[in-house]
C-alpha positions as CSV (number, residue, x, y, z in Angstrom):
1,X,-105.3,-44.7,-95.1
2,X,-105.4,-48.3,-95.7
3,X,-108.8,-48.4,-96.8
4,X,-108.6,-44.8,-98.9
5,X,-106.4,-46.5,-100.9
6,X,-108.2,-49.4,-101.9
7,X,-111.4,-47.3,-103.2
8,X,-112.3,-47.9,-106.8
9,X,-111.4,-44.8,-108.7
10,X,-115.1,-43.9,-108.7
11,X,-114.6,-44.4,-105.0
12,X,-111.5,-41.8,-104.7
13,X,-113.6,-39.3,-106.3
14,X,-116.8,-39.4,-104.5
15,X,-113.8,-39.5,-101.4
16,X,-112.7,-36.0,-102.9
17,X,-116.2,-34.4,-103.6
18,X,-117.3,-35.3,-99.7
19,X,-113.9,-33.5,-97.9
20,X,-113.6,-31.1,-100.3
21,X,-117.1,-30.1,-102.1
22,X,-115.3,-30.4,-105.9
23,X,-115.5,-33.3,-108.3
24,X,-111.8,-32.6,-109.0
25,X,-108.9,-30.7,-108.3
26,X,-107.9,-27.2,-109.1
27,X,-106.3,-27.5,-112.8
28,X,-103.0,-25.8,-111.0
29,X,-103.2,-27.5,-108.4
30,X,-100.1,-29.4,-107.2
31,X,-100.1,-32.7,-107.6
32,X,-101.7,-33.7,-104.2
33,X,-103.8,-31.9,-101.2
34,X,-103.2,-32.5,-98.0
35,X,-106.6,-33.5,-96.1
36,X,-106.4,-33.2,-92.4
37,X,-108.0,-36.2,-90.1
38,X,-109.2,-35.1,-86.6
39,X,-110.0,-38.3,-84.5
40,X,-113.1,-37.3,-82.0
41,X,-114.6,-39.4,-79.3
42,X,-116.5,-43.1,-79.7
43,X,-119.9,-42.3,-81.9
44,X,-122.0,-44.2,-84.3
45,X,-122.5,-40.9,-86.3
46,X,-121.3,-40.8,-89.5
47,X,-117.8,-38.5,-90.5
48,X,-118.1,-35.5,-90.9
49,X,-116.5,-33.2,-93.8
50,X,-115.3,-29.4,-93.7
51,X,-115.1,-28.6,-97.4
52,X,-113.3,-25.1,-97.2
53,X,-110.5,-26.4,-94.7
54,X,-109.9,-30.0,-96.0
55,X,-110.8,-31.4,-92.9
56,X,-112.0,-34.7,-92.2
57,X,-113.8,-35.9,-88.5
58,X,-114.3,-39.1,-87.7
59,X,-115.3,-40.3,-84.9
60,X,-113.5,-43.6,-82.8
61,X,-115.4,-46.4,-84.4
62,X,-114.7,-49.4,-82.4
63,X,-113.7,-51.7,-85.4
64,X,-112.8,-51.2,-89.6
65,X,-116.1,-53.0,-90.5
66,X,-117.9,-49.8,-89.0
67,X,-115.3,-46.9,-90.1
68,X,-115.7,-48.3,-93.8
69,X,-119.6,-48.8,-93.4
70,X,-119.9,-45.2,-92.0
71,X,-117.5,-43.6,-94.4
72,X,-118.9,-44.9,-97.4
73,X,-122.4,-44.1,-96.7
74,X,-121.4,-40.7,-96.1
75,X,-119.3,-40.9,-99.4
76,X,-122.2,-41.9,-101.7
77,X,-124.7,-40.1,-100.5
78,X,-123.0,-36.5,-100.3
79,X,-123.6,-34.0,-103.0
80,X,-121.7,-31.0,-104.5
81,X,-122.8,-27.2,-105.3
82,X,-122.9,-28.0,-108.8
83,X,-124.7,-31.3,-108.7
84,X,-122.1,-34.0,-110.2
């Protein structure tokens, strides 16, 4: 969480777009979503998104140096449906 909540705002939203496939939220959407983390076994793959159920896989990276290297590479090079 730590590291979530030091991302740049254009950070935060490329964070958004990879767990949940939209640029932004729902305009009646409450004021927060609730994106669930499932820890998996010790990997050097990068985390893996489920866009329909908010769910978020990361592997056991041994150190925060790796967890933020993997996460934002799989941040900034994600893509959308519609392209943003």
């Amino acid at each position: 969480p730590q590291t979530i909540l030091q991302f740049s705002p254009d950070n935060l939203r490329r964070f958004l777009i990879f767990c949940t496939g939209a640029p932004s939220l729902p305009p009646r959407s409450t004021s927060s979503i609730t994106i669930v983390v499932q820890y998996n076994r010790a990997s050097e793959a990068l985390p893996i998104a489920h866009t329909c159920f908010y769910k978020l896989d990361l592997p056991d990276y041994p150190d925060q140096d790796m967890f933020v290297s993997k996460l934002m590479k799989a941040i900034e090079e994600c893509a959308t449906f519609d392209r943003v």
